[in-house]
C-alpha positions in Angstrom: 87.7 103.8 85.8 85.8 102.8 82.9 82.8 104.2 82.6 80.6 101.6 82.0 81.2 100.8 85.8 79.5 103.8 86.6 76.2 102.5 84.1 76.2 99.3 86.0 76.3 101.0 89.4 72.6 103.2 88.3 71.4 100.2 86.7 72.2 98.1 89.8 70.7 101.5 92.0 67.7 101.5 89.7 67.0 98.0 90.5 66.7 98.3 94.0 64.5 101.0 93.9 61.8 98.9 91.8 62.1 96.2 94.4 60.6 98.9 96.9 58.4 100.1 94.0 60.1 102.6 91.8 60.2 106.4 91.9 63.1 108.9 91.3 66.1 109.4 92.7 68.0 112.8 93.4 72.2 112.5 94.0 73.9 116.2 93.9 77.8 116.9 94.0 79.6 118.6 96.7 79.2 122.5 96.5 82.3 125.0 95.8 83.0 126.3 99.5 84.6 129.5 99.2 88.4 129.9 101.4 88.5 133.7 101.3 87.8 136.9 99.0 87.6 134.8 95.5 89.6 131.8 96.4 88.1 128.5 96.6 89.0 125.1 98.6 90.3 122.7 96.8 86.8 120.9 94.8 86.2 117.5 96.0 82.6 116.0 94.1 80.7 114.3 97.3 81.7 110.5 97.3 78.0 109.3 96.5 77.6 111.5 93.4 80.5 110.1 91.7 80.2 106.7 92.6 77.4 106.7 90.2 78.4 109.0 87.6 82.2 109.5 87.3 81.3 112.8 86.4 84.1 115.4 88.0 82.6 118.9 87.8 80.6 121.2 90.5 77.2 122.3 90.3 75.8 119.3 89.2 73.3 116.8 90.0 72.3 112.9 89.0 68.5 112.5 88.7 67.5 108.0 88.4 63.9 107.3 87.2 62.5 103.5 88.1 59.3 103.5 86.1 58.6 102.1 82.7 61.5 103.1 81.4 64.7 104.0 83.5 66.5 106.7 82.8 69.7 108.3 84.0 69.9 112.2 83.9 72.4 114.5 84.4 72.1 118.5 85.2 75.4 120.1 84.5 76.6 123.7 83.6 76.6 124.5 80.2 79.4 125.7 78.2 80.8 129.2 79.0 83.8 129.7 77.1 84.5 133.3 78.8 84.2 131.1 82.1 86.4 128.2 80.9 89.4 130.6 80.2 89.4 131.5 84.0 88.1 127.7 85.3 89.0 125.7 83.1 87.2 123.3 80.4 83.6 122.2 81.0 81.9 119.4 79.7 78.2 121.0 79.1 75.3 118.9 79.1 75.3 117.5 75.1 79.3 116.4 76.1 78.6 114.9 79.4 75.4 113.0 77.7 78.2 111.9 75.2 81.5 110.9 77.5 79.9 109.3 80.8 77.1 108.1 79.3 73.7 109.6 80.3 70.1 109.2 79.4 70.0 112.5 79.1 71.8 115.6 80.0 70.6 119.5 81.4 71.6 122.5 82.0 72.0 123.0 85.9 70.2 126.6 85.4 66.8 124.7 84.5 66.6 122.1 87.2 63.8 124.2 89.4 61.7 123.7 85.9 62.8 119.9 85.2 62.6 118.4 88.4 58.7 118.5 89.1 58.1 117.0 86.1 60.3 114.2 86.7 58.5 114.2 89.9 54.6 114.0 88.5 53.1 110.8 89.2 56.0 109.1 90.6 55.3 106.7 93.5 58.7 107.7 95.7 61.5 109.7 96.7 64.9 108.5 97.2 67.3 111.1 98.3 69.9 112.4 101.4 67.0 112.6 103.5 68.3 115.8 106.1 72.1 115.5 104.7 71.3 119.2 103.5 69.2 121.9 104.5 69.4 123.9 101.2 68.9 120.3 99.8 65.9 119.5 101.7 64.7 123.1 101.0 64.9 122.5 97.1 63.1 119.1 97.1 60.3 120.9 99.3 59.7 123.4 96.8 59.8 120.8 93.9 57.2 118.7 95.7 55.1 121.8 95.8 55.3 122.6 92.5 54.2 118.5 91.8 51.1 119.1 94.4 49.9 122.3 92.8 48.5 119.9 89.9 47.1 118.1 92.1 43.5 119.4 90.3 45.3 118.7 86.9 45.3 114.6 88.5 49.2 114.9 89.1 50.3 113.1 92.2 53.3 113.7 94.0 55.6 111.0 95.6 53.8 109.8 98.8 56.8 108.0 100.4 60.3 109.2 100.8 63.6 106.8 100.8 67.2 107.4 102.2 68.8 106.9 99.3 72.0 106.1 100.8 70.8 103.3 102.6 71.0 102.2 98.7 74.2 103.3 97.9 76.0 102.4 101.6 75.9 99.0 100.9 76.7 98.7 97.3 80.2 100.9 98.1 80.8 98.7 101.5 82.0 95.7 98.6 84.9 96.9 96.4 84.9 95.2 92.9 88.2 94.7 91.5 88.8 98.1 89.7 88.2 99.5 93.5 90.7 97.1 94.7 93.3 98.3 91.8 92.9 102.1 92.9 93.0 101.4 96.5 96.6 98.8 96.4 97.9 102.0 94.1 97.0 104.5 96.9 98.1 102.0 99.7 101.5 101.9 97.9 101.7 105.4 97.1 101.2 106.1 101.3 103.6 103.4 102.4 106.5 105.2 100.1 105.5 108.4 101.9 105.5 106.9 105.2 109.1 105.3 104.5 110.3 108.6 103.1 109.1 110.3 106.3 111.7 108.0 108.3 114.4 108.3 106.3 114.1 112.2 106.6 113.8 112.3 110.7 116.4 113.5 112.4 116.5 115.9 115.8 116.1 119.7 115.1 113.8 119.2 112.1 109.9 119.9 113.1 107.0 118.1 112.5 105.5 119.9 109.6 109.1 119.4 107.8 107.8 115.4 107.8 104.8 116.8 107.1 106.1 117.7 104.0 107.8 115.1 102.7 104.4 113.0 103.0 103.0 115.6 100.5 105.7 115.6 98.0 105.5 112.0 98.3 102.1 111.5 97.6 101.8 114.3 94.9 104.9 113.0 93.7 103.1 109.9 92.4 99.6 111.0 91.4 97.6 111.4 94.5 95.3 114.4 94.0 95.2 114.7 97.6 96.0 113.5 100.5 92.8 111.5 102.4 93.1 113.4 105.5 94.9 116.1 107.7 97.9 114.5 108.2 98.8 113.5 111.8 102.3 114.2 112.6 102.8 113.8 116.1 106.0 113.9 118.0 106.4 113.1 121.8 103.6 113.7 124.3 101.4 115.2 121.0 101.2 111.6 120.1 99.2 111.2 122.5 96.4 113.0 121.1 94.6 111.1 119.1 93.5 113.6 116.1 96.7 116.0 116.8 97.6 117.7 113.5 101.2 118.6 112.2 102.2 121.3 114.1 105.3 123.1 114.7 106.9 121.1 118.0 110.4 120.2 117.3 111.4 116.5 116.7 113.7 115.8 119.9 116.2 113.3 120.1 115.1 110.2 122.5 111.4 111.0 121.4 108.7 109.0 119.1 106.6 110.2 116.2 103.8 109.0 115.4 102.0 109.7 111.5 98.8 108.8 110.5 98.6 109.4 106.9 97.0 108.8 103.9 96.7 109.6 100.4 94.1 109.8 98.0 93.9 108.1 94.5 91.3 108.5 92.1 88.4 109.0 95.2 89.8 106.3 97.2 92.0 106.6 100.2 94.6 105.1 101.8 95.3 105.4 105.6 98.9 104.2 107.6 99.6 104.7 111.2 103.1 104.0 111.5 105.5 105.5 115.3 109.6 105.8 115.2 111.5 107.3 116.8 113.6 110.5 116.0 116.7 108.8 116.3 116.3 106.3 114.6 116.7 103.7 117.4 113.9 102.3 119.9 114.3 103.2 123.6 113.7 99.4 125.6 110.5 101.0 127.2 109.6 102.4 124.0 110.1 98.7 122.1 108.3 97.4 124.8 105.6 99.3 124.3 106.1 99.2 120.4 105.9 95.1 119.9 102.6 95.0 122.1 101.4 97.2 119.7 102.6 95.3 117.0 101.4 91.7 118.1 98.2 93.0 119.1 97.9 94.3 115.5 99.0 91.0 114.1 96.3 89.3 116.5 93.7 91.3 115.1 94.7 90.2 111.2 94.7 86.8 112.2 91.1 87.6 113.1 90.2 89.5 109.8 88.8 87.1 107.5 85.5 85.7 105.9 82.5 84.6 108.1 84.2 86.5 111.1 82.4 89.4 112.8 84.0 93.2 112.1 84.5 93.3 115.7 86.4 89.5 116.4 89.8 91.5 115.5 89.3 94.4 118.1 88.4 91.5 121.0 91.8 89.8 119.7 93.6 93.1 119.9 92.3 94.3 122.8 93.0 90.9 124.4 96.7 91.4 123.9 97.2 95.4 124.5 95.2 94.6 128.3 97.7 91.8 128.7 100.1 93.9 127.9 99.7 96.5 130.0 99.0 94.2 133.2 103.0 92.7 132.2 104.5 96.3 132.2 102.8 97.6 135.1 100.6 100.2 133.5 97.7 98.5 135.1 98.3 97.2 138.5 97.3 93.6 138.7 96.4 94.3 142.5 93.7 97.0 141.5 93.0 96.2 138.1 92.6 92.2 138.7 92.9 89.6 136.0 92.8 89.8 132.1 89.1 89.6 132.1 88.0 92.2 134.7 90.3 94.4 132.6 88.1 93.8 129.7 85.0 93.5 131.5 85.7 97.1 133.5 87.0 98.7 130.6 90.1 100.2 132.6 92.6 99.4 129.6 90.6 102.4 128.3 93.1 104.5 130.5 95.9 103.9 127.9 93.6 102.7 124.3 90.1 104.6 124.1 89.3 103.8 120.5 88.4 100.6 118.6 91.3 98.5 116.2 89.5 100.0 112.7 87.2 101.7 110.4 85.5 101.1 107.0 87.5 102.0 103.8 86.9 103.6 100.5 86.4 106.8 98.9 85.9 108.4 102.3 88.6 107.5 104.8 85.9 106.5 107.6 83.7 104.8 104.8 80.1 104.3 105.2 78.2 101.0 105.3 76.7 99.7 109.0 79.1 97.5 111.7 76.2 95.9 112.7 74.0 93.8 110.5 71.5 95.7 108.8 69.4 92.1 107.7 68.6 92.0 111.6 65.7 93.1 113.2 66.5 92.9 116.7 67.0 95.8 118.6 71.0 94.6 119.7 72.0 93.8 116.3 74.8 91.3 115.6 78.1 92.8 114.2 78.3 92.7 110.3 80.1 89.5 108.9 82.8 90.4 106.8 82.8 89.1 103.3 85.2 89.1 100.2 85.7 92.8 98.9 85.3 94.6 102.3 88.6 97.0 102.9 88.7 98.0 106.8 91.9 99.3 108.7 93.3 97.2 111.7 94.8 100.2 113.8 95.9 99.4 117.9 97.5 101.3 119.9 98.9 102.3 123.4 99.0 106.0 124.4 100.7 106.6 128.0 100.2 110.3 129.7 101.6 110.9 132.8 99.5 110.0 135.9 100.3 109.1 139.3 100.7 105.2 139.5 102.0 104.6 136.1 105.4 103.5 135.4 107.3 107.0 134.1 110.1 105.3 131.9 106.5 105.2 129.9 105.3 108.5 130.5 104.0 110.5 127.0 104.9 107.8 124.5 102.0 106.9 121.8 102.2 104.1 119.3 99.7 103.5 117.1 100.3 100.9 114.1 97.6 101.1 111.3 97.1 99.0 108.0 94.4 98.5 105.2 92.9 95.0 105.0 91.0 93.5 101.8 89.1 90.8 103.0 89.7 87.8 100.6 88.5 84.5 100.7 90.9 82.8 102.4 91.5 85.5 105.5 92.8 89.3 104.5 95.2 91.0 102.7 97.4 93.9 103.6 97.9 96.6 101.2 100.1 98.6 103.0 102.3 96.3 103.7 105.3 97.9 102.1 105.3 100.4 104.8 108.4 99.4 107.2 106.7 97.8 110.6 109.0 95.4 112.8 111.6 97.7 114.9 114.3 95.8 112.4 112.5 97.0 109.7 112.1 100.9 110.8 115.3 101.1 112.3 117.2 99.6 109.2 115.3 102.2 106.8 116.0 104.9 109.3 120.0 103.7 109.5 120.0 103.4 105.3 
């Protein structure tokens, strides 16, 4: 991404801190978070620090200034070339002023010095407010240090600010160099997904298709995948946030994978269910194109001016129908279309709502309802050009007395990313295989 992007995201940051009367702004990275003895996790930066800075490196934080004259500073770790031989190369304060394009850059070692003196005098505070306890500890003691010259006629900040109340809405809109990233990544999953399909077969075991997602996604770039892939065969599909395990792929069973990759800091995320031998049972299609149309209700809904939650009332319209016409609900108990809804017993078979947020965290951030509204019951946002949200229904059917059993422990779930455009949305994942033609022709090739 170029990195004048990032400028213009602090610039546009800066500005909306003036509007509420300037002050200073405090945005760290992610901490290293040791696995065992002297081995580290994989480093991920946290999603807010380098949506501002681009700037890839641990132990380092972005400090904004709205005053007279903004400024953009950057505390880093300085060079260490006995360290870089073992870690790897390091920017250091004088190169990352240089390459992302700072105000000015320190080292990391002297922010406990800096920080109250980019503190003195200003009017606010605009940081993670309670995100972090070592966090909130640190800004404590720099507002202590500011108040102990409080006989030298320094004044501390006398109002603190969440700054991601800031940041939350700027990322909820993806500009076009988002968009790029996020059609790669949503390309990159739906190869993995197709690969997984091809490669199912009775006897293998779910993390063997577990596998073949991660080769897939490394394969092409991804630095990581977006999530802990969920590779769910049989009654595990079931359980909404099962993990690959170890249960063997059966013939006559589905498998359900909810996967995604990540690109750059954005994610992807497909839900797609087949079955193992690469042929639909009739309950198990009848189940499968519920899904399916209930998904393609909820698109139809996606679009500008309509409310985040119009495509899980179109969704959830058609899965209740659904399950009235099968016999999973029985219309003598359960009544008509609308009690369904209105008692909230299709909840027996889907519990969770048709989609999520988007963008450098899987479960983005940004509000559903409308944040412009006072009211107590807020409205639900209006979706508008830019915003990427999944469209996931599904059924999930454990045993229980009353229920049909030619349905008993199958789970579909059928996930997408939408772009909301102007004229209605577009689906980047769209080259993932869908229809039961489509699945059971790539599982046949």
């Amino acid at each position: 991404m170029n990195m004048s992007t990032f400028a213009r995201r602090r610039a546009a940051v800066l500005e909306k801190m003036r509007a509420q009367g300037g002050g200073v702004a405090i945005i760290p990275t992610a901490p290293e978070v040791m696995r065992n003895a002297d081995a580290d996790y994989p480093y991920r930066h946290d999603s807010y620090f380098y949506y501002l800075s681009g700037f890839p490196e641990p132990e380092a934080t972005l400090v904004l200034i709205a005053g007279e004259r903004d400024q953009s500073i950057l505390f880093c770790r300085e060079k260490n070339e006995e360290r870089e031989i073992w870690d790897g190369y390091r920017y250091g304060p004088a190169g990352a002023k240089e390459q992302f394009g700072f105000d000015a850059a320190f080292s990391i070692g002297n922010i406990d010095s800096e920080l109250p003196m980019l503190m003195a005098n200003a009017p606010a505070l605009f940081y993670a407010l309670g995100s972090s306890a070592r966090l909130d500890a640190q800004v404590q003691g720099w507002l202590n240090a500011v108040r102990a010259q409080v006989r030298a006629g320094v004044t501390a900040p006398s109002a603190a600010y969440d700054v991601r109340t800031i940041l939350n809405e700027m990322r909820l809109v993806k500009d076009d160099e988002e968009l790029a990233i996020m059609r790669r990544a949503a390309d990159i999953a739906a190869d993995a997904h197709a690969r997984a399909m091809r490669c199912a077969r009775p006897g293998l075991r779910e993390y063997h298709l577990e596998a073949e997602l991660l080769h897939e996604f490394r394969r092409n770039g991804s630095q990581f995948p977006a999530y802990g892939s969920i590779v769910a065969t049989g009654a595990n599909a079931c359980v909404l946030h099962y993990r690959a395990g170890d249960a063997e792929l059966r013939d006559g069973d589905l498998v359900l994978i909810d996967a995604g990759c990540e690109l750059d800091s954005y994610a992807s995320d497909i839900t797609r269910t087949f079955p193992v031998s690469g042929r639909f049972s009739g309950p198990q299609k009848t189940l499968y194109e519920i899904v399916l149309a209930a998904q393609q209700a909820a698109i139809e809904a996606t679009g500008p001016g309509r409310r985040f939650t119009d495509g899980h009332d179109a969704a959830l319209a058609v899965l209740a129908q659904g399950m009235l016409d099968t016999g999973l609900l029985d219309r003598d108990k359960a009544g008509t279309l609308d009690d369904v809804i209105a008692n909230g017993s299709y909840r027996q078979f889907y519990m969770h709502r048709t989609g999520h947020w988007l963008g450098m965290d899987v479960h983005d951030v940004g509000d559903y309802r409308d944040p412009a509204v006072s009211a107590t019951e807020k409205p639900w946002r209006t979706l508008v050009p830019g915003m990427v949200l999944t469209i996931e229904p599904g059924i999930y059917v454990r045993p229980a007395p009353g229920v049909p059993e030619d349905f008993w422990n199958i789970g579909i779930r059928i996930e997408d990313d939408a772009v909301v455009t102007a004229g209605g949305c577009e689906i980047i994942t769209r080259n993932a295989p869908k229809t039961v033609a489509e699945i059971e022709a790539v599982m046949r090739g």
